[in-house]
N, C-alpha and C positions, 0 to 999 in steps of 0.2 A: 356469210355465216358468222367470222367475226366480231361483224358490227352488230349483226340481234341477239347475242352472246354479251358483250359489253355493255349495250340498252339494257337489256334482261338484268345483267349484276347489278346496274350501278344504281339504273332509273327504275329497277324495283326494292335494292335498299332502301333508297331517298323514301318511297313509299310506304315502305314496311316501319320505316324508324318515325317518320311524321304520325302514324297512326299509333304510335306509342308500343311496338309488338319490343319487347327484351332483344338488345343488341346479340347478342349470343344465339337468340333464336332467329331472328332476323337470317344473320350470317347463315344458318344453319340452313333456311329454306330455302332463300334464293341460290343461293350456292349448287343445292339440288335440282333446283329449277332448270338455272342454266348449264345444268348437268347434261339433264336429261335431253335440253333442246339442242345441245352441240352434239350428241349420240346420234342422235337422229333415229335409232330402232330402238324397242322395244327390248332386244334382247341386252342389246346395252346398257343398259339402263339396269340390268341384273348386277351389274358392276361397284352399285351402291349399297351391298352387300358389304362390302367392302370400309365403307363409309366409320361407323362405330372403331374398327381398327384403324382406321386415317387419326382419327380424334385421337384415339388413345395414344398411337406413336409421335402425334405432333408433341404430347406434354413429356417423352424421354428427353427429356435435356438437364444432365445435374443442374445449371445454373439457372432454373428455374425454381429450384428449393429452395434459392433465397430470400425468395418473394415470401411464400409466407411464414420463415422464420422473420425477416424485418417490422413483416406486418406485427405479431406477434411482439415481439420488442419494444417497439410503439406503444402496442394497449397496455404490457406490464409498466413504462415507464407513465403514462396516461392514467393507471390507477393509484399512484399516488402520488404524496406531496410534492414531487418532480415538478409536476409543469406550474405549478405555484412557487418554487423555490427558482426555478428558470426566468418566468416571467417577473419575481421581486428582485433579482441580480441585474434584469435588462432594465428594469424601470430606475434601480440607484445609480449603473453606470450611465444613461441618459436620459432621465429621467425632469434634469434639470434645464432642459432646452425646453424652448415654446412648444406646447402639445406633445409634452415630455411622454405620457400614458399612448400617447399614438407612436412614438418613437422608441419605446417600450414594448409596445404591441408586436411591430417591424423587428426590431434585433431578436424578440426572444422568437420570433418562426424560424430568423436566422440559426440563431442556437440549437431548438429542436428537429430542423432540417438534420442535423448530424443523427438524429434517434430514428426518426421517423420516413422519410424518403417516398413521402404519399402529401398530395396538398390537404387530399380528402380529413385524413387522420392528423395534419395542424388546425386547420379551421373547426373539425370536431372539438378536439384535444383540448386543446387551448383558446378556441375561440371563447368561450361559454366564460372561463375566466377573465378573458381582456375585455371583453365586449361590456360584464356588471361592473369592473374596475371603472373606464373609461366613461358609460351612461353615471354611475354614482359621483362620478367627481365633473357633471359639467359639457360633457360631451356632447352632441348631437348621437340618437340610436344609430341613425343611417350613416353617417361617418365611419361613427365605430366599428358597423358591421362593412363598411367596404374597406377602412385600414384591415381587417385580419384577414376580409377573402381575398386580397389584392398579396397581403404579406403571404397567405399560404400557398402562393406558386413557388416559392423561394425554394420549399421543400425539396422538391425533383428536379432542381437543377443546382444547389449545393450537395454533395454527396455525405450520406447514400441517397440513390435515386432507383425507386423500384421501374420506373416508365425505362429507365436507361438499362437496367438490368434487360429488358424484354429488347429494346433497340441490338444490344449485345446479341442476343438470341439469333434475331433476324439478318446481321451486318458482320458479326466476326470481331469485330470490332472491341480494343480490351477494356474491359469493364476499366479498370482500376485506369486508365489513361483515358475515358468517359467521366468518370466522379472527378477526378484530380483537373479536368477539363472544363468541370460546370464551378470551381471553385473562384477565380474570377469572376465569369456573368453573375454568380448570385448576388456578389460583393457589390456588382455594380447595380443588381434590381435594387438593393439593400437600401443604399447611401440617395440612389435618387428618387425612391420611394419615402424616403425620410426628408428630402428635398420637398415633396409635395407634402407633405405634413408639416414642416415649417410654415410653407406660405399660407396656408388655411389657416393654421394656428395663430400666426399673426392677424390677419384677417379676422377673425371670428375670436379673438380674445381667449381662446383657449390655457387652463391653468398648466403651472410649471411648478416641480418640486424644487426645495431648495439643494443647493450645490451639498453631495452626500460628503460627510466627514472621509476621515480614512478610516476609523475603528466601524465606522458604516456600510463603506466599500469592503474591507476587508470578512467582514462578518457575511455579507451577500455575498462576495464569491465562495467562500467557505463552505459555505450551506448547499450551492450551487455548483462545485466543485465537482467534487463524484459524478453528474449525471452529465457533466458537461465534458467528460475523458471519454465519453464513447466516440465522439467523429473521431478524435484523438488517436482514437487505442486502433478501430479502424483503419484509418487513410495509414498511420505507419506500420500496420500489420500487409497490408494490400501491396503497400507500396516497397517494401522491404520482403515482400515475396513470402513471408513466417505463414500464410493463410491465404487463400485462393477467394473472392467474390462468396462463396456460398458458407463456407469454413467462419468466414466473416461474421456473416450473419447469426451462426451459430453463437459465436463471439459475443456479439452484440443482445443473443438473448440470453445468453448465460448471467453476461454481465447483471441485466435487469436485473433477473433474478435474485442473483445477489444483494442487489444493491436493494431491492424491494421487502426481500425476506428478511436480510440478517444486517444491514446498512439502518436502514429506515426502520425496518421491523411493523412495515403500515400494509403488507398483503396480508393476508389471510386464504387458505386453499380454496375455500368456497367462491371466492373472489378469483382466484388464478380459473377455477375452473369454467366461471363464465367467460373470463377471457379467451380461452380456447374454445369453447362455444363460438365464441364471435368469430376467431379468427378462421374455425371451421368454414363457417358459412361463407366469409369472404374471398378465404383461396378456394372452396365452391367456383363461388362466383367467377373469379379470377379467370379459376382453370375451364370454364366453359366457354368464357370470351375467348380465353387461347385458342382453345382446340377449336373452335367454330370458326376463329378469324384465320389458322388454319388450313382447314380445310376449304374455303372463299378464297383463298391463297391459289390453294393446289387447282382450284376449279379455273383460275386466272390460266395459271401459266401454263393448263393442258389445253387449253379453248385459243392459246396465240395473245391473250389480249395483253399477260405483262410484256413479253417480249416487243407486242406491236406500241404498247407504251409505253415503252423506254427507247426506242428506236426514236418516235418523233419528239416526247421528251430531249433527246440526242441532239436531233438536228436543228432544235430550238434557236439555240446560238453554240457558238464556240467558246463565247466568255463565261465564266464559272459565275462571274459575281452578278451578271445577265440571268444568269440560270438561277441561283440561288435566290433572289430577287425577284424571281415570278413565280421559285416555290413555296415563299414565304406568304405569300398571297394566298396559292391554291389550299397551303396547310392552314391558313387561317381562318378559311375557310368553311374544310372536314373538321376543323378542331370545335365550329361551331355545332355542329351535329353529328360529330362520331365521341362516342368516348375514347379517352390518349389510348390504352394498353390496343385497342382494338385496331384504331386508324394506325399503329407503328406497327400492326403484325398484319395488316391486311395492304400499306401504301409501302412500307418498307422496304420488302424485297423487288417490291415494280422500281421507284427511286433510285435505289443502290447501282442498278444496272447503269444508269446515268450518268450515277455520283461516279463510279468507277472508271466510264468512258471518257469524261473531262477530268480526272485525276484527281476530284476531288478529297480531300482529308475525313476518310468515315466520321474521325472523332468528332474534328468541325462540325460535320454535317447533324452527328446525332445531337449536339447541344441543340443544334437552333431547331431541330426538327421538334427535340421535346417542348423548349422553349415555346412553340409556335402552337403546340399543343396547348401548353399550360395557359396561354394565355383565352384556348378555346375555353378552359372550365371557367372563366369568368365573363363569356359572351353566349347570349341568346340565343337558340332558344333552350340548346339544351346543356348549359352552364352548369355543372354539377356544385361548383362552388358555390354560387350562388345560391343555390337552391338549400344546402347544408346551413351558411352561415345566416339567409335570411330564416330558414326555422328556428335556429339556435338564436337570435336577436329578436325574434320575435315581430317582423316589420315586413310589409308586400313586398314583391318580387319588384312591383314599382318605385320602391323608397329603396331597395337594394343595387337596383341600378344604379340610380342616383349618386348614393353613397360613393362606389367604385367606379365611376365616370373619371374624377380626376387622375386616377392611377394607372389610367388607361398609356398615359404621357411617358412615365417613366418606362412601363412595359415594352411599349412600343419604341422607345429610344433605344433602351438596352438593344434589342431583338435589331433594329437597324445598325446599329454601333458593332455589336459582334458577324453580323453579317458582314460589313464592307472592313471590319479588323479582326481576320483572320487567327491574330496572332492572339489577342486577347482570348480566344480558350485552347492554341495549341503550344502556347509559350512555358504554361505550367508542365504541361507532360511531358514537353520535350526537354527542360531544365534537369527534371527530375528520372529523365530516363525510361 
């Protein structure tokens, strides 16, 4: 029974997601499905009654109200001159290397990774501006647009990170020793993401600013100052204990506001109030993947099958870096066809039993696991980044690829680099206490 229970979840997902049904709804039927065939009667199945309160109680969790305050946060600093005074600071501090605008592109996702903690909301955000910069001055479209979907994985793993917020949820695991953990790997997507943008740029003759003054430098961080004190104000509030993960987040949109209303003085309410519109709709969204992934959760671990896979998971090998090493694969995977929030709250708690049984480090584990994700939103078929930055660029999903082919290098370096050096994202947390 088991095993037509685990066919039932897995191989009628794959099914339900290839014929294009809403991941959220997807979870929600099969889950039912193989509800009802591990019941085996009729009256059992009266049990899904039940179902509508399963949902609702999977989303009591305080720290999942950070989610869409961050969201939130993001669109006020996203509607004004922010991500233009972000991306003119990155472009005079590096601006003056070979394919300076591509090097530009890369630090300021860096920078707005502190606001935003969504790849979806840098490639929006900001792409639209890097993307007219970079084509007007010389660029290749399709470069351009694979420098910002390649640069906007950087987001969810420098903190804050909304994908890690949910991993927390699922793992126990402390936030605020997750964000201070992805601070490292980001640095390193960063710098060898900026490595493959050298060598193209040499290559293909790409233009370079000249070397900025200091009354030049100094004016661009000025201007850039203010919105660039939110990782800032954050990681030492989180990490100094003054504010919990979600307290944070509240933090962080108060800040906007401020900074948008009475700093800048560029929102206007009719403007904030579409914001919240949007943001409505997406913690919507959000909150139905949760509860549906969920509840595919609960239908697992009542039916035997997490227990039964994590068991042979288990006996895989004894070596952690063995283990890690084939689940870097398997998540690379799901990351191709699951959306990240959904595949961490649905493979999560299966994984954890494993991570736990070879002593593995959650923290460790949640970096590379998101890591492994993010690099799903820039692979086929169902890429969301992809799909975001070639509408905003304006070019087929076939010249998109293209584009982000060579960034594939550094991604996948990082993502081997931190798997086999452990220390590289538990050496921050653990300095820091």
């Amino acid at each position: 029974m088991h095993v037509t229970v685990a066919l039932i979840l897995t191989v009628g997902l794959v099914i339900f997601l290839a014929l294009g049904i809403p991941i959220g709804m997807s979870l929600c039927t099969i889950g039912c499905i193989g509800f009802m065939v591990s019941s085996g009667s009729i009256l059992s199945w009266l049990q899904l009654i039940s179902m509508p309160m399963k949902l609702a109680n999977s989303l009591q969790n305080f720290l999942l109200l950070s989610i869409p305050l961050f969201i939130l946060a993001a669109k006020i600093m996203n509607g004004s001159s922010i991500t233009n005074r972000i991306f003119s600071f990155a472009n005079t501090i590096v601006g003056w290397l070979p394919g300076g605008l591509g090097h530009a592109n890369i630090v300021a996702s860096l920078i707005f990774a502190g606001m935003s903690g969504t790849a979806v909301s840098d490639a929006a955000g900001l792409g639209q501006i890097e993307i007219e910069a970079m084509t007007s001055n010389g660029y290749d479209r399709e470069f351009s647009a694979g420098v910002t979907a390649a640069s906007s994985t950087i987001a969810p793993i420098f903190p804050p990170s909304v994908p890690m917020v949910m991993y927390a949820t699922v793992s126990g695991a402390s936030v605020g020793a997750l964000f201070i953990g992805g601070v490292i790997p980001g640095l390193l997507m960063t710098f060898s993401m900026m490595a493959i943008v050298y060598v193209v740029a040499l290559k293909r003759h790409y233009p370079r600013s000249a070397f900025p003054t200091l009354k030049g430098l100094l004016s661009s961080f000025w201007k850039a100052l203010i919105p660039m004190m939110t990782p800032v104000i954050l990681l030492v509030g989180i990490w100094s204990g003054v504010f919990t993960t979600t307290e944070a987040a509240v933090v962080a949109t108060l800040y906007a506001l401020v900074v948008s209303f009475l700093v800048f003085r560029e929102m206007t309410f009719g403007h904030l109030w579409q914001i919240l519109k949007e943001t409505a709709r997406e913690t919507a969204s959000i909150a139905f993947v949760t509860a549906s992934a969920a509840f595919y959760g609960w239908v697992l671990a009542k039916c035997g099958v997490t227990n039964a896979v994590a068991t042979w998971l288990s006996n895989l090998t004894d070596s952690p870096v063995v283990f890690m090493l084939i689940i870097n694969v398997a998540l690379l995977v799901i990351g191709c066809f699951m959306e990240s929030i959904a595949a961490i709250l649905v493979f999560g708690p299966v994984l954890m039993q494993a991570v736990t049984a070879l002593a593995i480090d959650p923290v460790y584990f949640g970096v590379i696991m998101v890591l492994n994700l993010m690099i799903g939103l820039l692979t086929p078929p169902f890429g969301v980044c992809l799909f975001v930055t070639a509408d905003v660029a304006k070019i087929s999903f076939k010249d998109m690829l293209k584009g982000v082919s060579p960034f594939y290098i550094p991604l996948f370096g990082t993502l081997i680099l931190i798997t086999l050096f452990p220390g590289l994202i538990t050496w921050l947390p653990s300095l820091l206490g």
